[in-house]
C-alpha positions in Angstrom: 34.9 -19.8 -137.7 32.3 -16.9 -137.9 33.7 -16.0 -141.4 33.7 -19.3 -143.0 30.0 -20.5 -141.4 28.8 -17.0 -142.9 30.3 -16.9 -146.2 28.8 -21.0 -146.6 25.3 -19.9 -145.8 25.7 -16.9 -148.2 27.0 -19.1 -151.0 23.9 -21.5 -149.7 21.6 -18.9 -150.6 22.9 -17.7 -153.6 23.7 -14.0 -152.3 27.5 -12.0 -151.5 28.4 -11.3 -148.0 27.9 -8.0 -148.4 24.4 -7.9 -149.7 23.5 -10.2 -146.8 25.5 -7.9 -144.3 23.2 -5.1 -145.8 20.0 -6.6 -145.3 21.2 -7.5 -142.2 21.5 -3.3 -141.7 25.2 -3.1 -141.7 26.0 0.2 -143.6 30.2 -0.5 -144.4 31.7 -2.8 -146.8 34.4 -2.8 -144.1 32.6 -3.9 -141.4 32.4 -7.0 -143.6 36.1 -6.8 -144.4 36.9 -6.6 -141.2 34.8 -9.8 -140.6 36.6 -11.4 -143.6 39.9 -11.0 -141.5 38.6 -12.7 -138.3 36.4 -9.7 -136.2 32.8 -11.1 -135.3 30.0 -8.6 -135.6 28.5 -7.3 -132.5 25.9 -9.2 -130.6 22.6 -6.9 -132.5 23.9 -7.7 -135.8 25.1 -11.7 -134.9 20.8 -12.1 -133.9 19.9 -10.5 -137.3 22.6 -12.4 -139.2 21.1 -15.6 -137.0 17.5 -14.8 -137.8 18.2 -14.3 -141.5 19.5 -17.1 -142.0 17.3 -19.4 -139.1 20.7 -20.6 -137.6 21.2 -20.3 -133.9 24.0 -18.3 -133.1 26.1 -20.4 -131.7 26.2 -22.4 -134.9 27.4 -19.5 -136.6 30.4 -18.8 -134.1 31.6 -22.7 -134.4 30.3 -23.1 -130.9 27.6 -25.6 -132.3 28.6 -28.5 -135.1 24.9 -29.1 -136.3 24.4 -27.1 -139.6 21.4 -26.0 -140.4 19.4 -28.7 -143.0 19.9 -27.9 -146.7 16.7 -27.6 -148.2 15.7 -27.7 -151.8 11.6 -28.2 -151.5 10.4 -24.9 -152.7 7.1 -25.1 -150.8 9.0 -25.6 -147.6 11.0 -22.8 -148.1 7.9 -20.8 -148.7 6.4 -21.9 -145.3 10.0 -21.2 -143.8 10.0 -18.0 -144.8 6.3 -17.1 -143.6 7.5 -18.2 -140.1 10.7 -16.0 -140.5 8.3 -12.6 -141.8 5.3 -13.1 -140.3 5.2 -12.8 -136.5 1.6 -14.1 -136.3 2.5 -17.6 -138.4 5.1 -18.0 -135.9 2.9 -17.5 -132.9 0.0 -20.1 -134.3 3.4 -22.3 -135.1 4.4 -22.0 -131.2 0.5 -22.3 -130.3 0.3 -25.3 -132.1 3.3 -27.1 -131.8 2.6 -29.6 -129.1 -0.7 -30.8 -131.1 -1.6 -34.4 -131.9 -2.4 -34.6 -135.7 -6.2 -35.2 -134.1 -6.2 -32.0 -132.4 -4.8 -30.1 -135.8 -7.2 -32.0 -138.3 -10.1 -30.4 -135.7 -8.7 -27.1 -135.7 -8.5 -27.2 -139.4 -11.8 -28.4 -140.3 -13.3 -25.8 -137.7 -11.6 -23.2 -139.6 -12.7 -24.5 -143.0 -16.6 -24.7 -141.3 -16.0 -20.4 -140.3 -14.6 -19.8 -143.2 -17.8 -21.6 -145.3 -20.1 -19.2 -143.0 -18.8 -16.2 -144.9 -18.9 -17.1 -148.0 
């Protein structure tokens, strides 16, 4: 199941297995081959594998049916990928998430008003 959820989100992204596996630091093409013939990667690389591709990793070992959305909204993807590479979006995203849209629009406009001090 690894194999097939893997190769899918590859193909979803538009990049080979191995160039994924790479970025994911795994150095052999046979680490993936081995993968292709039904090993699953060790726990280190399954978390980077998961993170890359912001799946949980029990989706990726079939333990978990909900796929991950497909998303074609550029901008989203943008902001997804500022939470995936930049720890401090993704701490004022965990900060933040409970919020009412009242409490947001306040924080927003009091960082517009600090930001108008400098200028």
């Amino acid at each position: 199941m690894f194999w097939e959820r893997y190769v899918d989100l590859c193909n979803q992204n538009g990049e080979a297995p191995n160039v994924v596996a790479a970025k994911c630091g795994v150095k052999s093409t046979g680490t993936v081959t081995g993968w292709s013939n039904g090993a699953k990667p060790r726990a280190g690389v399954l978390k980077r594998i998961s993170d890359y591709f912001g799946v949980s990793i029990s989706y990726l070992l079939g333990e978990e049916e909900k796929a991950p959305p497909k998303n074609g909204d550029a901008e989203l993807n943008e902001y997804l990928e500022e939470l995936r590479t930049r720890p401090e979006m993704k701490m004022l995203f965990h900060t933040f998430k409970g919020a009412t849209k009242e409490e947001i629009q306040a924080i927003v406009a009091a960082w517009e008003a600090m930001n108008k001090r400098g200028e």
